[in-house]
C-alpha positions as CSV (number, residue, x, y, z in Angstrom):
1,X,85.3,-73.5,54.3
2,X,84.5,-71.4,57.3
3,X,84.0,-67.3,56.1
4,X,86.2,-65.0,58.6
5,X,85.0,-61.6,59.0
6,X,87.2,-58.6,58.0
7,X,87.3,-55.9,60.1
8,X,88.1,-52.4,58.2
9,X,88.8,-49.5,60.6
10,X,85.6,-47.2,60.4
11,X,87.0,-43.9,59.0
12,X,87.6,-41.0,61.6
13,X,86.9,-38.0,59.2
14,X,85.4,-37.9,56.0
15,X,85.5,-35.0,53.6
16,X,82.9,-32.6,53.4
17,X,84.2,-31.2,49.5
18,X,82.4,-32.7,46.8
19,X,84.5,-33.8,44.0
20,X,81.7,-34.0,41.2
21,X,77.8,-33.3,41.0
22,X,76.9,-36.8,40.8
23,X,77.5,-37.2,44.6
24,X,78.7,-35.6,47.6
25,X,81.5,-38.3,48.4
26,X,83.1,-39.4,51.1
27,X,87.1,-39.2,51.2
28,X,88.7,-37.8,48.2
29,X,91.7,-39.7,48.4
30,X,90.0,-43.1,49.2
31,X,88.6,-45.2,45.9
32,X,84.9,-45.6,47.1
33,X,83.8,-49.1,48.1
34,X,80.2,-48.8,45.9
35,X,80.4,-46.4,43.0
36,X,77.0,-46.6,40.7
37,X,76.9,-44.3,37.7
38,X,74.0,-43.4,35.4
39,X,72.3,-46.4,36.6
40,X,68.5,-47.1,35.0
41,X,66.0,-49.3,35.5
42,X,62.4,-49.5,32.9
43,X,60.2,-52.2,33.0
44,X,58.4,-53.3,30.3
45,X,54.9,-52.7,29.2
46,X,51.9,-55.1,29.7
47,X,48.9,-55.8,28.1
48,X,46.1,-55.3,29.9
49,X,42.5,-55.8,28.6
50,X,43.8,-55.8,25.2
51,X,45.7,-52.3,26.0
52,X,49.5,-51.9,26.3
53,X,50.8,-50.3,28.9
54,X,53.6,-48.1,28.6
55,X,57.1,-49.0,30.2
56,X,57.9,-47.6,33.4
57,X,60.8,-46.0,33.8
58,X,61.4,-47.1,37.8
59,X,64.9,-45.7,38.1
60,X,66.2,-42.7,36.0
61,X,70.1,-42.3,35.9
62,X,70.9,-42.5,39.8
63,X,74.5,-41.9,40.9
64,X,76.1,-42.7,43.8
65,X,79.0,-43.5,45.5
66,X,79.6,-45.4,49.5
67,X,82.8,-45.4,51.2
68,X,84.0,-48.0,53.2
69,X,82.8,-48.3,56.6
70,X,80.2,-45.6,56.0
71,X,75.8,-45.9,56.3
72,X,74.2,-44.0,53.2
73,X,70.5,-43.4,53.5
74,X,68.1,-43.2,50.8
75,X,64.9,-41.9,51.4
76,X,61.8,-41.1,49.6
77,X,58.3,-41.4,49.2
78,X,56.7,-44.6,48.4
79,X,57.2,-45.6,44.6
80,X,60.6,-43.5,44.0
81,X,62.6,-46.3,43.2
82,X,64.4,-46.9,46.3
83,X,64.1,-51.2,46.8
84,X,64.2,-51.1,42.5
85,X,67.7,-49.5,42.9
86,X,68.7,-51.4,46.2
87,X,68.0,-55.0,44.4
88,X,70.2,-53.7,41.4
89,X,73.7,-53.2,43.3
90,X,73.1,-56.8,44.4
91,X,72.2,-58.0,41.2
92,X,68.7,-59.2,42.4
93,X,67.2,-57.3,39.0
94,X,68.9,-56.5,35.8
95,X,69.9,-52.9,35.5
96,X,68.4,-51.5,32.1
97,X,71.7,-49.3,31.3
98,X,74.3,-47.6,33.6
99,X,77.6,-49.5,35.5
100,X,77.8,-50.8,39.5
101,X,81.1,-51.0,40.6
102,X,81.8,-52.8,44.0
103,X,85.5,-53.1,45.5
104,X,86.6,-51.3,42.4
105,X,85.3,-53.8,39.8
106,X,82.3,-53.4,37.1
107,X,79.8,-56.2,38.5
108,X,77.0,-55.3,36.4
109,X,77.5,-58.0,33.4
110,X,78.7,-60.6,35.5
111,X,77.9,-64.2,35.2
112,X,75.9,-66.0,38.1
113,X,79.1,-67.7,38.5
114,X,81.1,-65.3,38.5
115,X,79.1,-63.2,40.9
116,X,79.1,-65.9,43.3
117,X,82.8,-64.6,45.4
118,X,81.4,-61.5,45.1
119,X,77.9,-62.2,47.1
120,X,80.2,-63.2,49.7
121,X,81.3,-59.5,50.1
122,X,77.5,-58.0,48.9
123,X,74.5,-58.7,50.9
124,X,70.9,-57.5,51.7
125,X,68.2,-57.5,54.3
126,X,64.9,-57.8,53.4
127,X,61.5,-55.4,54.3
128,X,59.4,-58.3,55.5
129,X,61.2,-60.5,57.5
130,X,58.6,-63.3,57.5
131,X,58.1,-63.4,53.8
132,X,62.0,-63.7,53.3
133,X,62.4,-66.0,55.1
134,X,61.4,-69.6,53.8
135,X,58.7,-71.4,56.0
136,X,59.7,-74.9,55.4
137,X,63.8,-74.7,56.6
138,X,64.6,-74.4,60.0
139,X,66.9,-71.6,61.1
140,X,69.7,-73.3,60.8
141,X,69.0,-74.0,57.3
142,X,68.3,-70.1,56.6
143,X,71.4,-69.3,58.2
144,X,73.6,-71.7,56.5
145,X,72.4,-71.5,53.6
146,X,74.5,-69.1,52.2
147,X,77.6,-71.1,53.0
148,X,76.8,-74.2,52.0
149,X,76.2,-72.7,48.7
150,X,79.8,-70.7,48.8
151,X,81.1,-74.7,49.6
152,X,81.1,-75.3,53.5
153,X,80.1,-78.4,54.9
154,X,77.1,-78.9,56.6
155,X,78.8,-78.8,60.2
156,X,80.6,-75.8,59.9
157,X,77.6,-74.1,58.3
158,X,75.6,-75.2,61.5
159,X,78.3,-74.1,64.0
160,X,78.5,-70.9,62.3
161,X,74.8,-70.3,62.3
162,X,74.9,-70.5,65.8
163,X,77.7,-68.0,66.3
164,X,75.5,-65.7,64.2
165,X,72.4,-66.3,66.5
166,X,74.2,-65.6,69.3
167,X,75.8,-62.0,67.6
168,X,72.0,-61.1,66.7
169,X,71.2,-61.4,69.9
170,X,69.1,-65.0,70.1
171,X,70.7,-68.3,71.1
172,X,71.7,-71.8,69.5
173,X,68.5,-72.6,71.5
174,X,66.4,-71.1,68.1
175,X,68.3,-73.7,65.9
176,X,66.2,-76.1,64.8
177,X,62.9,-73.9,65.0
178,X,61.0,-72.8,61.6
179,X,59.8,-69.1,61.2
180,X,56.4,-68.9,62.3
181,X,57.3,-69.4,65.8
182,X,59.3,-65.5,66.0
183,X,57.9,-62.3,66.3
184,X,58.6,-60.0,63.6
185,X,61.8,-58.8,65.6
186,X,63.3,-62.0,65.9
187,X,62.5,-62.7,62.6
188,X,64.2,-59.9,60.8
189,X,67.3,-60.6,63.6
190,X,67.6,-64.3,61.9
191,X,67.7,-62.2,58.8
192,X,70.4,-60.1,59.6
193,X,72.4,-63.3,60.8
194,X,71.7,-64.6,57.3
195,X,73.2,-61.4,55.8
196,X,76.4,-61.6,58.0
197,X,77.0,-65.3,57.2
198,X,79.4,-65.1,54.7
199,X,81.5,-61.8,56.3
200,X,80.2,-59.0,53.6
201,X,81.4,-55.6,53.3
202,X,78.6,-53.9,52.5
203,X,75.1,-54.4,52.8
204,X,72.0,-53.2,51.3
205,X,69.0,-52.4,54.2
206,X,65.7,-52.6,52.0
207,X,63.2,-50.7,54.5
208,X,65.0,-53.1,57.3
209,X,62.8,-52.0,60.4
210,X,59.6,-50.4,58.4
211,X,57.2,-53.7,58.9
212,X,57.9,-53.9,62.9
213,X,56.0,-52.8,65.7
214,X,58.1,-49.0,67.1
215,X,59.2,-50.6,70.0
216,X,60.8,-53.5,67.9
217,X,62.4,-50.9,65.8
218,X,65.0,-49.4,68.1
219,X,66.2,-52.8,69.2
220,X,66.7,-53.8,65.6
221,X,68.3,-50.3,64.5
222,X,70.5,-50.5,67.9
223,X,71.8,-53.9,67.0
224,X,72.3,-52.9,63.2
225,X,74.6,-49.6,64.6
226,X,76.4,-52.0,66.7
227,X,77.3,-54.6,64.2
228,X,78.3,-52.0,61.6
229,X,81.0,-50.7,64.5
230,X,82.0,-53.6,65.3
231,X,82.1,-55.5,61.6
232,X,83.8,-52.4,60.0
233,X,80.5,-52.9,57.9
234,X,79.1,-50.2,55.4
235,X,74.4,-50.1,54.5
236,X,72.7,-48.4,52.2
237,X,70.0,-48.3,54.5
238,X,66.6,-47.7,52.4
239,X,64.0,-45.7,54.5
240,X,61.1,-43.4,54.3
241,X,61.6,-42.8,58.0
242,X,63.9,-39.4,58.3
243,X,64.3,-40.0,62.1
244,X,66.1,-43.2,61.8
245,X,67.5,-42.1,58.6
246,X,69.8,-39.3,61.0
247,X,70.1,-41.5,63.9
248,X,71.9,-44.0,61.8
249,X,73.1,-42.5,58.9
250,X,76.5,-40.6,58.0
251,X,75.0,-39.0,54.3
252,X,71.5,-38.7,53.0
253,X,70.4,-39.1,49.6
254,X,67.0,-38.2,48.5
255,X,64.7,-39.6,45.6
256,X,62.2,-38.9,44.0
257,X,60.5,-40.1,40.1
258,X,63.3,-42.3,40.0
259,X,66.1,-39.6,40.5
260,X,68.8,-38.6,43.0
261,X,67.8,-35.0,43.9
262,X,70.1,-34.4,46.8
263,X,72.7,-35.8,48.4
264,X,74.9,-35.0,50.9
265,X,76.4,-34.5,54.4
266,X,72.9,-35.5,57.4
267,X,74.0,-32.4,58.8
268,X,74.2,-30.0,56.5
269,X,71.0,-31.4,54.3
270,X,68.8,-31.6,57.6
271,X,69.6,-28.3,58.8
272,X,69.9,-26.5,55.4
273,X,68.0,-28.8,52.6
274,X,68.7,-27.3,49.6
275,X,66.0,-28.4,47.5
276,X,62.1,-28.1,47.7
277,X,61.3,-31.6,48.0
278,X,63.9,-32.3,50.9
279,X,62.5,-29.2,52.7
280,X,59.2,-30.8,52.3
281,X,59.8,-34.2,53.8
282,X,61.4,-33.3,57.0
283,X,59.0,-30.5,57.2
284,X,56.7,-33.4,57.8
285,X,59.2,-34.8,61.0
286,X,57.8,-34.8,64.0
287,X,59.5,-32.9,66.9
288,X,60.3,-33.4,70.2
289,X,59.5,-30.0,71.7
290,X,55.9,-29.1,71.2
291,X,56.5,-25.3,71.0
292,X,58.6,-26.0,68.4
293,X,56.5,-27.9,66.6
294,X,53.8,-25.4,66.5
295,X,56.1,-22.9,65.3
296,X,57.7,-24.3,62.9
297,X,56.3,-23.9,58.9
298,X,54.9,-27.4,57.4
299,X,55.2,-27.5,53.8
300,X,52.2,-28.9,52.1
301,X,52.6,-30.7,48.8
302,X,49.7,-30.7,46.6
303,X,48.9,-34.1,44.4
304,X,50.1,-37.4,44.2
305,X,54.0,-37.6,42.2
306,X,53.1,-38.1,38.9
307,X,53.3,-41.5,37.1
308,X,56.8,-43.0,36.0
309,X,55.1,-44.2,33.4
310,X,54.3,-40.9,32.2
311,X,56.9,-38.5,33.6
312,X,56.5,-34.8,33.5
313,X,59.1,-32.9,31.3
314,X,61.7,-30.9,32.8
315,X,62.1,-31.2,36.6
316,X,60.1,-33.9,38.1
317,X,59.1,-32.1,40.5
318,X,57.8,-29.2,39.1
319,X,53.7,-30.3,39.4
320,X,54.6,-30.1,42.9
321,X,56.9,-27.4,43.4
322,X,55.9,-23.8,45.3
323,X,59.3,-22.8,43.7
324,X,58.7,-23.5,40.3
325,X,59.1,-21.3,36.9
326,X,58.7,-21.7,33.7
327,X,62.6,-22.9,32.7
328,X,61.7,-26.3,35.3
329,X,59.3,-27.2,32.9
330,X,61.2,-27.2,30.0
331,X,65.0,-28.1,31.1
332,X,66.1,-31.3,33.8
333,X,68.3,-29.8,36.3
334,X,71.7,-31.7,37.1
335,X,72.8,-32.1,40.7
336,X,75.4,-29.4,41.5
337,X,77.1,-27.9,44.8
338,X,75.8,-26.0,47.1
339,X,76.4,-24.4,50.1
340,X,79.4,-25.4,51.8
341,X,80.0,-28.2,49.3
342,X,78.9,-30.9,51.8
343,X,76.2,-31.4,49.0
344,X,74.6,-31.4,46.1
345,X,71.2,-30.9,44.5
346,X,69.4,-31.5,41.3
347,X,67.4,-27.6,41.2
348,X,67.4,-24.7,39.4
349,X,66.4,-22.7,42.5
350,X,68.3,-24.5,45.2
351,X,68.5,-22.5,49.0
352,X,72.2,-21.7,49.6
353,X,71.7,-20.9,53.4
């Protein structure tokens, strides 16, 4: 069995009207390729020293929803939950409660046989692209591994492995080679040809260019843009980079303690975040015109986020907040519309302008 590629026109136009709070979607009319609804994630608590620890709650009732053909960002700071959520849509770990629906069907209580058709179609690239890679296989065994577990034969695998080299950008030359002889960039492009090997739809990006050197970054980001055109491919491309998140990215979501807290249109939430914490991080972007960048108003925030083993009540991210008053300690806000309806936010005070 030799995988074919689909090739989905990209969609000209998406909808900038949201039609719930849970996310700012992309066309009303079109059922959404990824839809994830309440979805939690708590690990258990150890014992350490004789103590138990309490259970951390790593992911918090996220919603989202991906369209077909469309790049999602998620973005946070370190510990949010981004990579915990990313490795439950593909089923890498158990979600505690909530549904993941992919091409319209509930995939999170499926068997590992039955999930097996439906890795074809539901991929992910790795952070480090040494570590997930195996040391011991060549290339072509990395590659073809995926097939040969969704029944191709050994030659077709191998021919097909060298198409893939060949799309990433290396050559059929790299074959028979092991992974310590590529740099980080060639590594994590044998990576994405491991991801593309059995034609998916959609693939998660876990922090896909984070552990390479900058000038590495571009190529890789440049070759993940041009595979997504030409694939008819949609990411969820998990970052804590904001200027690759708006090269790349069609809508933004933004984490934080676990929690979607705003989602919506790049556009609109880069040039009028709504809430405090979004206004925060790109604060912290650098820009390209100096005088600008003296000009412009950086937005400080004081501690470390608190613990999700021990999560403030109300509003996360009240400790935090300049904004906040006395009902975000007491009450969670829900995401809700604002603006032009290109997005939504989780804050009692959001900035409508």
């Amino acid at each position: 069995m030799k995988p074919t590629y689909a090739k989905p026109r990209r969609p000209e136009a998406r909808s900038s009207s949201v039609g719930s709070a849970s996310a700012a979607a992309g066309p009303a009319s079109a059922r959404p390729l990824l839809s994830v609804r309440d979805l939690v994630k708590t690990f258990p608590g150890r014992r350490v020293l004789g103590r138990a620890t309490a259970p951390v709650r790593a992911v918090d009732g996220v919603d989202l929803e991906l369209a077909a053909g469309e790049t999602l960002g998620l973005v946070g700071e370190s510990g949010c939950g981004k990579s915990t959520t990313g490795r439950m849509l593909v089923r890498l770990l158990e979600p505690t409660a909530g549904t993941v629906e992919f091409e319209g069907r509930d995939i999170t209580h499926l068997s590992p046989r039955e999930l097996r058709p439906v890795r074809q179609r539901l991929q992910i690239i790795f952070q480090d692209p040494h570590a997930s890679l195996n040391p011991r296989q060549t290339v072509a065994r990395i590659i073809a591994e995926p097939l040969l577990v969704q029944g191709s034969t050994v030659a077709a695998a191998r021919d097909r492995a060298a198409e893939l080299l060949d799309l990433v950008g290396l050559g059929a030359e790299h074959l028979d080679r092991h992974p310590y002889q590529f740099s980080g960039g060639q590594a994590q492009r044998i990576g994405i040809a491991r991801a593309l090997a059995t034609g998916p739809r959609l693939i998660v990006a876990d922090e896909p260019v984070s552990a390479l050197d900058v000038s590495v970054q571009a190529q890789v980001v440049n070759l993940m843009e041009r595979l997504g055109a030409e694939l008819g491919l949609s990411f969820l491309f998990i970052a804590h980079d904001l200027s690759v998140v708006k090269r790349v990215c069609d809508r933004v979501a933004v984490m934080y303690l676990g929690r979607i807290v705003e989602i919506g249109d790049k556009r609109e939430l880069y040039d009028r975040p709504a809430h405090p914490y979004t206004r925060a991080l790109l604060s912290a972007v650098p820009l390209p015109d100096p005088a600008a960048e003296r000009r412009r108003e950086r937005i400080i925030l004081l501690g470390d986020p608190p613990s999700p083993a021990a999560p403030p009540s109300g509003c996360g991210f009240h400790p935090r907040c300049p904004k906040a008053q006395a009902v975000c300690r007491t009450e969670r806000p829900l995401l809700q519309v604002v603006g032009s309806g290109a997005r939504t936010a989780a804050c009692h005070f959001p900035e409508t302008g």
